[in-house]
Residue, then its C-alpha position, 0 to 999 in steps of 0.5 A: x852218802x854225804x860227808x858229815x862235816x860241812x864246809x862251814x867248819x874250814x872259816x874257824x879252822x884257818x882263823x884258829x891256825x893264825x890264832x886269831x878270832x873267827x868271824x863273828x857266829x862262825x861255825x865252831x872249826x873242823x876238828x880233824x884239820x885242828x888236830x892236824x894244825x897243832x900237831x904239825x906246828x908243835x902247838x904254836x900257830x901259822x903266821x902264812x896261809x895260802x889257799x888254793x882255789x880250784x872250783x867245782x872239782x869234786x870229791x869222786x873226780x879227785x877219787x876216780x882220777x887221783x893220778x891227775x891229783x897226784x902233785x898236789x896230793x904229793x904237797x899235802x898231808x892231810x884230806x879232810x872230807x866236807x859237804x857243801x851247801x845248797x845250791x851248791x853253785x860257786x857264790x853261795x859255797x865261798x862265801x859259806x868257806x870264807x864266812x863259816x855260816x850257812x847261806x840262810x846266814x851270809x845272805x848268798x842263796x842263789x847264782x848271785x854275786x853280791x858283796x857280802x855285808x857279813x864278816x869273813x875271814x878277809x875282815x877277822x885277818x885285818x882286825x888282827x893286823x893280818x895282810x891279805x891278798x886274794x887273787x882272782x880273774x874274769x867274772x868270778x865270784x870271788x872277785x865280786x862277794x869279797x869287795x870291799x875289804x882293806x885288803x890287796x886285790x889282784x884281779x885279772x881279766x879273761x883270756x890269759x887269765x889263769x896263768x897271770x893269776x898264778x904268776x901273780x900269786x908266785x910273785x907273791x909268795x916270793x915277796x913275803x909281804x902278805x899273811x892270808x893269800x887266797x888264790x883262784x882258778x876256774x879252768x876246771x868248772x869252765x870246761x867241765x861245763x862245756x865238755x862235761x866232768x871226766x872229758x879229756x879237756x876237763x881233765x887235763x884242766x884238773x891236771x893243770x889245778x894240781x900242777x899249779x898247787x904244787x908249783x905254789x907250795x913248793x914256792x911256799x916251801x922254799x920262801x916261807x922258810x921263816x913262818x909256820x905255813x899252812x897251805x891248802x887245796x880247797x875246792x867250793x863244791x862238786x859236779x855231775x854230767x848232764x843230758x848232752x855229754x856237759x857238766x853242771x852242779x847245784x843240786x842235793x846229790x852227793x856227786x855235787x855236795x861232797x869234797x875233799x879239802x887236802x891241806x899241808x903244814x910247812x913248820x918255819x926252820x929253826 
């Protein structure tokens, strides 16, 4: 069975906890996480967000093995299932996160890494005067499709790459200077295919994904104290084994379609 609500409701939702304007013919926001957002912060609005991307880890991955999740289910509160897009392949799921619209709808139907001519969440933030970092390493698409904004880029090669994302991304926290700050790491997706989806070295990447969230949360916690901060643990798509003992995604099976974003509220000290 297959999540009802689509990822295309996380855009709208983010934009409506800063209180600004989606981007332009965005899904309308997930109601769940809307609830939450004004229950959390009393009806006033987020002025940080941080969003923690791992990808391809999947909503039965996080089920079957939630002791390697349980950091970042500690640093969060709320679980919103979703279904992703087709094909359910990296480009074509963050651009549909990030833009609220259906791939027909931001161009983005294949294995491809154009730069996005649509508007996305990066756009709507600096239209309303929002600073933005997003934080990115290797070829990955995310550090392709959303060129091309006026926003901070901190991109870093491969080999020690995820590492020096999180660092970077800690740096930032603890700076202060940017409101929205999209972070990304692929470790979990790049061995998943390699050793397949429930192998030991997946999983210890997938252990890695929830330590490093709530390495990042708990800076946000502890740095943030003086805005209403939304964080959340947002995945693009799921995953399934194939012939081989490997792991692959992109197909119309609940196995790579359906997600769970989980998302936590820090209200600012009084």
């Amino acid at each position: 069975m297959l999540n009802e609500k689509s990822l295309d409701t996380i855009c709208a939702s983010l934009t409506y906890a800063m209180g600004i304007e989606p981007p332009a013919n965005a899904t309308p926001a997930n109601e769940k996480l809307v609830a939450y957002i004004d229950e959390i912060f009393g009806g006033e609005k987020a002025d940080r967000i941080l969003m923690y991307n791992p990808d391809a880890v999947a909503q039965w991955i996080y089920e079957k093995y939630a002791s390697f999740c349980r950091e970042a289910t500690r640093y969060t509160d709320v679980a919103i299932p979703l279904q992703t897009v087709m094909p359910s392949v990296t480009p074509v799921c963050f651009a549909t996160m990030y833009t609220g619209l259906q791939p027909s709808s931001h161009g983005i139907q294949k294995y491809a890494k154009p730069v996005l001519t649509v508007e996305t969440i990066f756009d709507a933030m600096v239209k309303a005067g929002r600073k933005c970092a997003l934080v990115t390493s290797g070829d990955c698409s995310m550090s392709k499709i959303f060129l091309e904004r006026n926003i901070d880029y901190f991109h870093y090669s491969k080999g020690d790459s995820v590492s020096r994302v999180n660092a970077m991304a800690a740096e930032i926290i603890i700076r202060d200077q940017h409101d929205f700050v999209a972070v990304y790491n692929g470790n979990y997706d790049s061995v998943m295919h390699k050793f397949g989806p429930e192998s030991v070295e997946a999983l210890a990447e997938l252990r890695a994904n929830s330590i490093d969230f709530a390495t990042l949360s708990s800076l946000v916690e502890r740095n943030w104290t003086s805005h209403n901060s939304l964080v959340g643990f947002a995945m693009d798509h799921g995953c399934h084994e194939i012939d081989g003992a490997c792991g692959s995604h992109g197909l119309d099976m609940p196995e790579d379609l359906n997600i769970v974003h989980l998302y936590k509220g820090y209200p600012k000290a009084k």
